[in-house]
TISEMAR-318840 format. One record per residue (C-alpha): x, y, z; residue number from 1; residue in three letters. Coordinates in pm, 1 decimal. Each point is the difference from the previous one (the first is absolute). Layout:
<vodrens>
<vodren><u>X</u><v>Y</v><w>Z</w><n>NUM</n><res>ALA</res></vodren>
...
</vodrens>
This chain:
<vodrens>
<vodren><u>3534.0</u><v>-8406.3</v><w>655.9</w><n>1</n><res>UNK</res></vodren>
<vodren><u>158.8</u><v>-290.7</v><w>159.4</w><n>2</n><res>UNK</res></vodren>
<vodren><u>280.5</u><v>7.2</v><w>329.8</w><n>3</n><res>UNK</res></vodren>
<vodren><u>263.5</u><v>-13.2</v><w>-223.5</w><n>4</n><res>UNK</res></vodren>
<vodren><u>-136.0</u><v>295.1</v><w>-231.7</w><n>5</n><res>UNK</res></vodren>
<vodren><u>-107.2</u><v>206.8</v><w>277.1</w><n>6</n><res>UNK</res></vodren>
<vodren><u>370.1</u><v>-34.5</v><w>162.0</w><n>7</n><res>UNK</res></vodren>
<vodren><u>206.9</u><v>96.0</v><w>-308.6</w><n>8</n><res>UNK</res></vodren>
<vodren><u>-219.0</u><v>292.1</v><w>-117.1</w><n>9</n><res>UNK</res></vodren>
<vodren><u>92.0</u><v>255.7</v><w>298.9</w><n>10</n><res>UNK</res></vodren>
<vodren><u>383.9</u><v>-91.5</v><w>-34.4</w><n>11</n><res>UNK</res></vodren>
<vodren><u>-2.0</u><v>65.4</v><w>-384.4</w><n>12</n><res>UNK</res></vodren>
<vodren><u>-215.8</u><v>280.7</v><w>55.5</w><n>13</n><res>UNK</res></vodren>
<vodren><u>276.7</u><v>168.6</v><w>224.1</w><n>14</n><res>UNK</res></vodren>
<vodren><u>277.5</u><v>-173.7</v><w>-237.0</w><n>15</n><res>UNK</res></vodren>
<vodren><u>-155.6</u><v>264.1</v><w>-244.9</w><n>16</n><res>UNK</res></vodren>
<vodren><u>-41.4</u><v>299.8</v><w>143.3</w><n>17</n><res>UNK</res></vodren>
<vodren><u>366.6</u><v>-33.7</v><w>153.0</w><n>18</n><res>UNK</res></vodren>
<vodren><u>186.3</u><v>-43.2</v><w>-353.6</w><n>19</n><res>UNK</res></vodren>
<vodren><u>-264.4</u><v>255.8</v><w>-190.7</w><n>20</n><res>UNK</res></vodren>
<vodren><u>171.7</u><v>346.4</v><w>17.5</w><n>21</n><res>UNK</res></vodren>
<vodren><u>-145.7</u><v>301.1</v><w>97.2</w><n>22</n><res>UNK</res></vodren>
<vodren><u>-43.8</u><v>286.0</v><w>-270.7</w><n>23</n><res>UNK</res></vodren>
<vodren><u>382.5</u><v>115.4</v><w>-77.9</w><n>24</n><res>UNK</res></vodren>
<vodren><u>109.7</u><v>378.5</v><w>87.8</w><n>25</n><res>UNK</res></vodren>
<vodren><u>249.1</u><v>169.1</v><w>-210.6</w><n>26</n><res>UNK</res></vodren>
<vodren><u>333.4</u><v>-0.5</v><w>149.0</w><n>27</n><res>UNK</res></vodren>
<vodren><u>144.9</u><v>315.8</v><w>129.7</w><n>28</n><res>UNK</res></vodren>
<vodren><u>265.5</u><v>195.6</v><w>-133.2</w><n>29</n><res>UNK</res></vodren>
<vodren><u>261.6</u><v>151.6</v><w>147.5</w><n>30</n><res>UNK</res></vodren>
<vodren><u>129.9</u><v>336.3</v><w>-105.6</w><n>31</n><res>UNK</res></vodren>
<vodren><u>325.2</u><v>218.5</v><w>42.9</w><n>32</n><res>UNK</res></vodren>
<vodren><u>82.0</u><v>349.9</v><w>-121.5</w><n>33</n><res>UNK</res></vodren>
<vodren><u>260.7</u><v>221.9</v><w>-2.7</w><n>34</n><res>UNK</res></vodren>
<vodren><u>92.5</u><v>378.4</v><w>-50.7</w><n>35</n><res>UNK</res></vodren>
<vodren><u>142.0</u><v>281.5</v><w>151.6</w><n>36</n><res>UNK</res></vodren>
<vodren><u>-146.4</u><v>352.4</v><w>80.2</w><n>37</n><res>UNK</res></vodren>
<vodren><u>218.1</u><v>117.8</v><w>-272.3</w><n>38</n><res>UNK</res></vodren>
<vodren><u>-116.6</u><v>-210.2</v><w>-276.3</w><n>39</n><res>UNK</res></vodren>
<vodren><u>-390.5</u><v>-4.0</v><w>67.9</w><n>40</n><res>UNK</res></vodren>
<vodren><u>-45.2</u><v>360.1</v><w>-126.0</w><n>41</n><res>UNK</res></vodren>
<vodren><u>147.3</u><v>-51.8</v><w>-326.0</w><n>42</n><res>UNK</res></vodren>
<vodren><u>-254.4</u><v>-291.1</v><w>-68.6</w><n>43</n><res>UNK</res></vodren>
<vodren><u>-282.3</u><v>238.6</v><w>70.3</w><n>44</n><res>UNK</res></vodren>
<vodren><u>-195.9</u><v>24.9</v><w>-338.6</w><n>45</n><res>UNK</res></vodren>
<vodren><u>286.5</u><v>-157.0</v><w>-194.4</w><n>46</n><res>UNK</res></vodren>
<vodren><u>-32.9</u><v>-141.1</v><w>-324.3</w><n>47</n><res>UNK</res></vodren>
<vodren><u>98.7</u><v>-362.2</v><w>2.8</w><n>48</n><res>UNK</res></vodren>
<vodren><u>-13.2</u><v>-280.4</v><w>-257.0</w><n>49</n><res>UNK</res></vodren>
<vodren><u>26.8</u><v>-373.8</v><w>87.6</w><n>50</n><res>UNK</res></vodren>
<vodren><u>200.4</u><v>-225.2</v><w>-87.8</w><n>51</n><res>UNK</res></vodren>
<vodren><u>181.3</u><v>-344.1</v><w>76.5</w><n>52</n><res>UNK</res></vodren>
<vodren><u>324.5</u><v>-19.1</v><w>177.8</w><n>53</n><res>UNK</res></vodren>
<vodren><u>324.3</u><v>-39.5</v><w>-141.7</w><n>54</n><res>UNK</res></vodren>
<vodren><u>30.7</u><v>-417.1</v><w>-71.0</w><n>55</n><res>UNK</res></vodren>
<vodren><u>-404.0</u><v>-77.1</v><w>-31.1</w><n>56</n><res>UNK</res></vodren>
<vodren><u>-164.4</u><v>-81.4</v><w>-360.9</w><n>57</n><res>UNK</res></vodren>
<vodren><u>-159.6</u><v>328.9</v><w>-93.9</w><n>58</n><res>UNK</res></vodren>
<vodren><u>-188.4</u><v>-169.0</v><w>-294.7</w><n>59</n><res>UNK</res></vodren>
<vodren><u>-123.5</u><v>-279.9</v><w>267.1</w><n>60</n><res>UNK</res></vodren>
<vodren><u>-426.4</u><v>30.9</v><w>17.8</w><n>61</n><res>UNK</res></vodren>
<vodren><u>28.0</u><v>-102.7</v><w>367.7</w><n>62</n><res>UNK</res></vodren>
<vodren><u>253.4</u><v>320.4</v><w>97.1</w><n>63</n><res>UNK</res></vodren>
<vodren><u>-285.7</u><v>184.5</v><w>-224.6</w><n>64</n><res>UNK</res></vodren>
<vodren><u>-246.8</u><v>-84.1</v><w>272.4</w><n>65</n><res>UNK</res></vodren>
<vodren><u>222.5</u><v>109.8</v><w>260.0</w><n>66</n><res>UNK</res></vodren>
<vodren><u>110.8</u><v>334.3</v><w>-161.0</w><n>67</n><res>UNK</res></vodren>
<vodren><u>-361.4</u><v>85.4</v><w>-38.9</w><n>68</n><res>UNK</res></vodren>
<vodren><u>-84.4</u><v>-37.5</v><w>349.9</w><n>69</n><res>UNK</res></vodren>
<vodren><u>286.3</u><v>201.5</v><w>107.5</w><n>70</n><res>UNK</res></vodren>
<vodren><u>-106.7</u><v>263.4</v><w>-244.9</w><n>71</n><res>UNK</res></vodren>
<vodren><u>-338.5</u><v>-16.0</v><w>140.9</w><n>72</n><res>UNK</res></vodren>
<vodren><u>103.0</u><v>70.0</v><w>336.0</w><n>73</n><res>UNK</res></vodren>
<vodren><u>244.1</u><v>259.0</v><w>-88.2</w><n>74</n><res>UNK</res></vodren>
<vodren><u>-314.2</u><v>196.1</v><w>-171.2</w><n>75</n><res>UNK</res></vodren>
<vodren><u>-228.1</u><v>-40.9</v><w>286.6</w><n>76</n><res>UNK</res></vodren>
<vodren><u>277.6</u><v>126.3</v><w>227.1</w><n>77</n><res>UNK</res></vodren>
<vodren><u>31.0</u><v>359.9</v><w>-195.6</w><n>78</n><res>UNK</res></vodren>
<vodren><u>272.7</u><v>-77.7</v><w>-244.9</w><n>79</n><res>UNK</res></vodren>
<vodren><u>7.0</u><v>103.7</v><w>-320.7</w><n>80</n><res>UNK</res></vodren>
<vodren><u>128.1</u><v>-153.2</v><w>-366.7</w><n>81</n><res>UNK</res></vodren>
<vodren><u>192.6</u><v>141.8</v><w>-279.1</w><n>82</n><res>UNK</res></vodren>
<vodren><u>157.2</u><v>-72.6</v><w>-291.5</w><n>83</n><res>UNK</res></vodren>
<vodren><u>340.0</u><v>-209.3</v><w>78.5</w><n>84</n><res>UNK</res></vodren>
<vodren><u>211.7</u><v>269.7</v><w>-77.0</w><n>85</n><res>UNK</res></vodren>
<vodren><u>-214.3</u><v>240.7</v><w>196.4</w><n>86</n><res>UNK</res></vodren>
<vodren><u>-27.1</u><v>-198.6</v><w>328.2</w><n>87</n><res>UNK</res></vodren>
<vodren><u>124.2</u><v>120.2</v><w>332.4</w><n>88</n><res>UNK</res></vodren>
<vodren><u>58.9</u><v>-353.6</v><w>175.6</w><n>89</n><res>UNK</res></vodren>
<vodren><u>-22.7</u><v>-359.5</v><w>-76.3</w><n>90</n><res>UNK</res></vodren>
<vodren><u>-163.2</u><v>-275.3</v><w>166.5</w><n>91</n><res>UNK</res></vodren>
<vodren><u>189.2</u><v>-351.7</v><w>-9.8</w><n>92</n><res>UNK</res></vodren>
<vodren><u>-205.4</u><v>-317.4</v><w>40.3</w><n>93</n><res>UNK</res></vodren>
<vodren><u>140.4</u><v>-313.2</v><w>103.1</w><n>94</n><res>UNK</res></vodren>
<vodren><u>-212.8</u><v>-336.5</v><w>54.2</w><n>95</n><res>UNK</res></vodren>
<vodren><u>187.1</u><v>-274.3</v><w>146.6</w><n>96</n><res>UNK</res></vodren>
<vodren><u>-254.8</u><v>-321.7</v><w>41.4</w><n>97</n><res>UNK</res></vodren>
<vodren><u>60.7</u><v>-357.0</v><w>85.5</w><n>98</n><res>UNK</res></vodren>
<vodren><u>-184.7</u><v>-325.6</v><w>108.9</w><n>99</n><res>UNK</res></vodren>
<vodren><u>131.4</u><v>-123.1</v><w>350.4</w><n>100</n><res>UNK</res></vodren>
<vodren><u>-123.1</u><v>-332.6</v><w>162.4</w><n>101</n><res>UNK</res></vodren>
<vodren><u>-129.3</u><v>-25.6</v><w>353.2</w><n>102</n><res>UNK</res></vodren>
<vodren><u>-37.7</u><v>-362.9</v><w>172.5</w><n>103</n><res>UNK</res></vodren>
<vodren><u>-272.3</u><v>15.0</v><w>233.9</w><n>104</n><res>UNK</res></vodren>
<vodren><u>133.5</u><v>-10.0</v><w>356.7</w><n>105</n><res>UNK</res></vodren>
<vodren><u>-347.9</u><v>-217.8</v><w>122.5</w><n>106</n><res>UNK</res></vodren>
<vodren><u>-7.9</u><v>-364.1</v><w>-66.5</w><n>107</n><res>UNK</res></vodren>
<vodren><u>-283.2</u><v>-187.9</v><w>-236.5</w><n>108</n><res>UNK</res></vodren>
<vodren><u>-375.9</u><v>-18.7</v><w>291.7</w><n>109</n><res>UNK</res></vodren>
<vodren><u>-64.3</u><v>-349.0</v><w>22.4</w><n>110</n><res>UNK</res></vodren>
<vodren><u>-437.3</u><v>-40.2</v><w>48.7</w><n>111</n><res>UNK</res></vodren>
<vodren><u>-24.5</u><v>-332.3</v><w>189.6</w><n>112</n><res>UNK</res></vodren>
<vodren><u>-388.7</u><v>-155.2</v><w>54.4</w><n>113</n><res>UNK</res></vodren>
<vodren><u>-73.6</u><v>-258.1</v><w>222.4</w><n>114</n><res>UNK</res></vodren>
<vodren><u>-323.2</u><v>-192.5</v><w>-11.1</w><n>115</n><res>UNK</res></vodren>
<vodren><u>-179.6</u><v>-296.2</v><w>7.6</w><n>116</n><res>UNK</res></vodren>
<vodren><u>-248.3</u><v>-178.4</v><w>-210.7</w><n>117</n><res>UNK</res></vodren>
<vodren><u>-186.7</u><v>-348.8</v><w>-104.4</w><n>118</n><res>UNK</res></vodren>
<vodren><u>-302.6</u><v>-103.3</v><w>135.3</w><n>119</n><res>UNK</res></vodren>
<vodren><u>152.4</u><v>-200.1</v><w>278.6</w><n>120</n><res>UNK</res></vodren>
<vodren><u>191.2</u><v>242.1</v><w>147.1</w><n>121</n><res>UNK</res></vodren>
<vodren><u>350.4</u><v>-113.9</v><w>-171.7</w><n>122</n><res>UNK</res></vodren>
<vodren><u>267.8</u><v>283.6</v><w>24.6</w><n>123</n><res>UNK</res></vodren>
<vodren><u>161.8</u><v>148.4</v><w>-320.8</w><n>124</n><res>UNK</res></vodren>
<vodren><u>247.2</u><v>284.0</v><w>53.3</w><n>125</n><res>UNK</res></vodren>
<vodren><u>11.5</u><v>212.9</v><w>-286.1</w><n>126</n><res>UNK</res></vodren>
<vodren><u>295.3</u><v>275.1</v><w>-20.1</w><n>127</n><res>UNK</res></vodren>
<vodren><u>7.7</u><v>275.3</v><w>-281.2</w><n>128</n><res>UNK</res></vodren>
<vodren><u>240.8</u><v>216.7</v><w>-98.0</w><n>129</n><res>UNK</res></vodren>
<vodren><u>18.6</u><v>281.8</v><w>-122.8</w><n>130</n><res>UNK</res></vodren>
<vodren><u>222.1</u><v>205.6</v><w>-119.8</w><n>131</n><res>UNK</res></vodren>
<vodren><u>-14.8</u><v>350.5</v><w>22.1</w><n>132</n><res>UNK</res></vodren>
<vodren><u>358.3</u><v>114.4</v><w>19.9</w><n>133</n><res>UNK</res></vodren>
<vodren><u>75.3</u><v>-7.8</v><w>-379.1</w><n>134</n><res>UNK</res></vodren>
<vodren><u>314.2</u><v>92.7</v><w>-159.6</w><n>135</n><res>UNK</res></vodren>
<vodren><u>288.8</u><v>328.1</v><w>12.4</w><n>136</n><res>UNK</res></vodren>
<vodren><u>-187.9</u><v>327.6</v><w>-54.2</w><n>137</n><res>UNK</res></vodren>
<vodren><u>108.3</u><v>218.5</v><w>-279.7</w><n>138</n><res>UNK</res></vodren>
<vodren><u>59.3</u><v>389.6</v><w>18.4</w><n>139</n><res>UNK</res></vodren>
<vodren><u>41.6</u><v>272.3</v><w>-220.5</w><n>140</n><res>UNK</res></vodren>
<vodren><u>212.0</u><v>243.4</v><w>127.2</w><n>141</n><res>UNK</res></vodren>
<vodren><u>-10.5</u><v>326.9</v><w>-154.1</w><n>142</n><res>UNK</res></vodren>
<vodren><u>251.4</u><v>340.6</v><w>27.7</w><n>143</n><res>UNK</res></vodren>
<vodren><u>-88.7</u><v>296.4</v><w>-128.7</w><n>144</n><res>UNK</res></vodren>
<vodren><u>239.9</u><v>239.8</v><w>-7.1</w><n>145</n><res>UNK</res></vodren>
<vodren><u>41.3</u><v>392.5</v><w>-135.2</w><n>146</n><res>UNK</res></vodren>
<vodren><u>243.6</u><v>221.9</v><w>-5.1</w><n>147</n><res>UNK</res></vodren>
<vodren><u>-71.2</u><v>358.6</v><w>-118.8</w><n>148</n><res>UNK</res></vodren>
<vodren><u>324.8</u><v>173.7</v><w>-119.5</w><n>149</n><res>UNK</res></vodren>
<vodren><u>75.9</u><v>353.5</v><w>-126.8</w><n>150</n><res>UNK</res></vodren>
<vodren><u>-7.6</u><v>-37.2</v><w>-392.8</w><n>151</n><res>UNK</res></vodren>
<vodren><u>286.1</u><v>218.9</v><w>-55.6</w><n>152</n><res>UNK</res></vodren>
<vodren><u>234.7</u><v>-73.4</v><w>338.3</w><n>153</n><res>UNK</res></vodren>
<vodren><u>-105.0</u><v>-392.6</v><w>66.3</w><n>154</n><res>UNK</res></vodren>
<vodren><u>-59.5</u><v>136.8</v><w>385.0</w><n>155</n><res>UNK</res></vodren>
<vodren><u>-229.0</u><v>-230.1</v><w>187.4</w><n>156</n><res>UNK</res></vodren>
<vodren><u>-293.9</u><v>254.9</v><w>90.3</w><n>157</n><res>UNK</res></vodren>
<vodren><u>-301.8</u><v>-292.0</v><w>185.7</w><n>158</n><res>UNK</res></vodren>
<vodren><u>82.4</u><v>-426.5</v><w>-9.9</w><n>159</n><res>UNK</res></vodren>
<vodren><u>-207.7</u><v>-234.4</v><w>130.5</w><n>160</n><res>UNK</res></vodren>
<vodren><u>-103.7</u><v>-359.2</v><w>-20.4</w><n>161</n><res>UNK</res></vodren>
<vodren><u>-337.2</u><v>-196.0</v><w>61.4</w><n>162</n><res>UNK</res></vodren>
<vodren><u>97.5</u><v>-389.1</v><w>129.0</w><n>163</n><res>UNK</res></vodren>
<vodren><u>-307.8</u><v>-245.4</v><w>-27.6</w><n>164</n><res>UNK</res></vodren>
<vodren><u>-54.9</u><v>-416.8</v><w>73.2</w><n>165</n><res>UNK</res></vodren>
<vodren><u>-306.2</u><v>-132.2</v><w>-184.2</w><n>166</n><res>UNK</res></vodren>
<vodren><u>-47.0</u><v>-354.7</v><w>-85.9</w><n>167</n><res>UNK</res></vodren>
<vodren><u>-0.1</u><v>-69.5</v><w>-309.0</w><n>168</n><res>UNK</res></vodren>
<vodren><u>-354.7</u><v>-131.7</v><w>-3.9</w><n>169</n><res>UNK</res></vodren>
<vodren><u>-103.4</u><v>363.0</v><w>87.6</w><n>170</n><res>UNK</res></vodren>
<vodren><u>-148.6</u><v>225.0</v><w>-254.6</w><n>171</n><res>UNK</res></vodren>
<vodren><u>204.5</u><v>266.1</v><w>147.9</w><n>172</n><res>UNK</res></vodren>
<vodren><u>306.3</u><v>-179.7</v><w>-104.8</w><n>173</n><res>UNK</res></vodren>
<vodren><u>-117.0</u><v>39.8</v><w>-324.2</w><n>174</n><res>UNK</res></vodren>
<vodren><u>212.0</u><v>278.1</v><w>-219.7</w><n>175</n><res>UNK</res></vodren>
<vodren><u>-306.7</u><v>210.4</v><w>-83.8</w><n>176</n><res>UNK</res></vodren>
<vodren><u>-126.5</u><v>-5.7</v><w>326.6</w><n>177</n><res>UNK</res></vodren>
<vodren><u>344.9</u><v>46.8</v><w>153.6</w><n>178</n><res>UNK</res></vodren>
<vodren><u>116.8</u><v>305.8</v><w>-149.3</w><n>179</n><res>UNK</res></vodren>
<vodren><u>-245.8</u><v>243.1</v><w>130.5</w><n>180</n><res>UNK</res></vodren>
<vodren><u>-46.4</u><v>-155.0</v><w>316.9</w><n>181</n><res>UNK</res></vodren>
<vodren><u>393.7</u><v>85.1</v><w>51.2</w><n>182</n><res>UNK</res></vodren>
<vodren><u>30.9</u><v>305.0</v><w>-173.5</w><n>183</n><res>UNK</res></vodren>
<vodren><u>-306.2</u><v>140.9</v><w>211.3</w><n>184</n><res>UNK</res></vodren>
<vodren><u>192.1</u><v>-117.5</v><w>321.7</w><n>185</n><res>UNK</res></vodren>
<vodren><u>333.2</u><v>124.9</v><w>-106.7</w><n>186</n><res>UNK</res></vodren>
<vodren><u>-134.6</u><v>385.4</v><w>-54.3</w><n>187</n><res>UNK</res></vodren>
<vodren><u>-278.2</u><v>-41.0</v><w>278.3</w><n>188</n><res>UNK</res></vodren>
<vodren><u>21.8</u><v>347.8</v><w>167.5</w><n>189</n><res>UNK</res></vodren>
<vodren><u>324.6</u><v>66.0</v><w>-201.2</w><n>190</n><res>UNK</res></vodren>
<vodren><u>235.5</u><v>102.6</v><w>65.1</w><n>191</n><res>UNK</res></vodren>
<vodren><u>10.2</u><v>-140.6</v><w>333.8</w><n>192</n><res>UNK</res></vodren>
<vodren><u>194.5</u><v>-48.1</v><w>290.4</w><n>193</n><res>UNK</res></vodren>
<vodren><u>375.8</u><v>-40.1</v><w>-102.3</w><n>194</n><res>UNK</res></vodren>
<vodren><u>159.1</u><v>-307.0</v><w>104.1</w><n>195</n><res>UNK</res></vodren>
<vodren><u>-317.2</u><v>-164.4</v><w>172.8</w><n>196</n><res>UNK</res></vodren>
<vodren><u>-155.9</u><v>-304.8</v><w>-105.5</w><n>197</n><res>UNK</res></vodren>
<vodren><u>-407.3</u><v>20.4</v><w>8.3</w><n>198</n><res>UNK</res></vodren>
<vodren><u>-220.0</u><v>-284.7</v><w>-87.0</w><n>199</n><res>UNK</res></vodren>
<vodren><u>-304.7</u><v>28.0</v><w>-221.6</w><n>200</n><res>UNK</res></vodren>
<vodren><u>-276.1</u><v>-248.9</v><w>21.6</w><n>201</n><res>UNK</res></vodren>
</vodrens>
């Protein structure tokens, strides 16, 4: 390996492990509830069917994936199900997700190397750059929200709403990943806290 060689190869090598990323966590989610010490004994071993709020596609596959998860949760959480007609309560599901844009608040890393070479000592400066700021990040950002409701009043008995951030890179960010991930946060120790805002890693 020559001057010149021997020069550049540290400064790429640290070029490198600056703009390679380290493994990717989920991102959190952030979860509200609400209730009232009147309502919470009337969901106790309720039947409950699921289904999309008033204004979503109920035919949509995607709200499918959603109403599942909910239903899942629901089941693990001592609810119980019913025939429509039969039900005690109703659980309304509402996904509202959208791609946002992020510019990236640090500036492109510029990787100069100086050095010199030629067999008579001649000086060459040689610069490199790199860059390793890249362009606007892209995020999903995903709310999940239920509302369980008397089936024969319309009283609001339990709502609450999971808020999550992933990029849209992220598997997580992915629908079939996303749903259960959210639902589990959303009736994580359920019911919860009323009017507090937990987050769930």
């Amino acid at each position: 390996m020559n001057r010149l060689s021997a020069a550049i190869a540290p400064s790429l090598l640290a070029a490198l492990l600056v703009a390679t990323p380290a493994m990717a966590k989920p991102a959190p989610i952030d979860v509200t509830r609400f209730h009232t010490a009147q309502t919470l004994p009337r969901l106790k071993g309720a039947a409950v069917i699921v289904e999309a709020a008033p204004g979503a596609d109920p035919s949509s596959l995607e709200n499918q994936v959603w109403l599942d998860a909910v239903q899942k949760e629901l089941m693990a959480n001592g609810f119980g199900s019913a025939t429509p007609g039969a039900v005690d309560v109703v659980a309304e599901v509402r996904v509202d997700r959208e791609v946002q844009k992020r510019e990236k608040q640090r500036g492109p890393v510029s990787v100069g190397v100086g050095g010199s070479t030629g067999s008579y000592g001649g000086g060459v400066g040689l610069g490199l750059g790199i860059n390793l700021g890249g362009g606007p990040k892209e995020y999903v950002v995903t709310r999940l929200s239920v509302r369980i409701r008397d089936r024969k009043t319309g009283e609001a008995l339990w709502e609450g709403r999971a808020d999550n951030r992933e990029n849209v890179k992220a598997k997580e960010a992915d629908t079939a990943m996303a749903a259960p991930r959210l639902a589990h946060a959303l009736f994580s120790g359920f019911p919860g806290t009323s009017g507090e805002t937990i987050t769930v890693k």
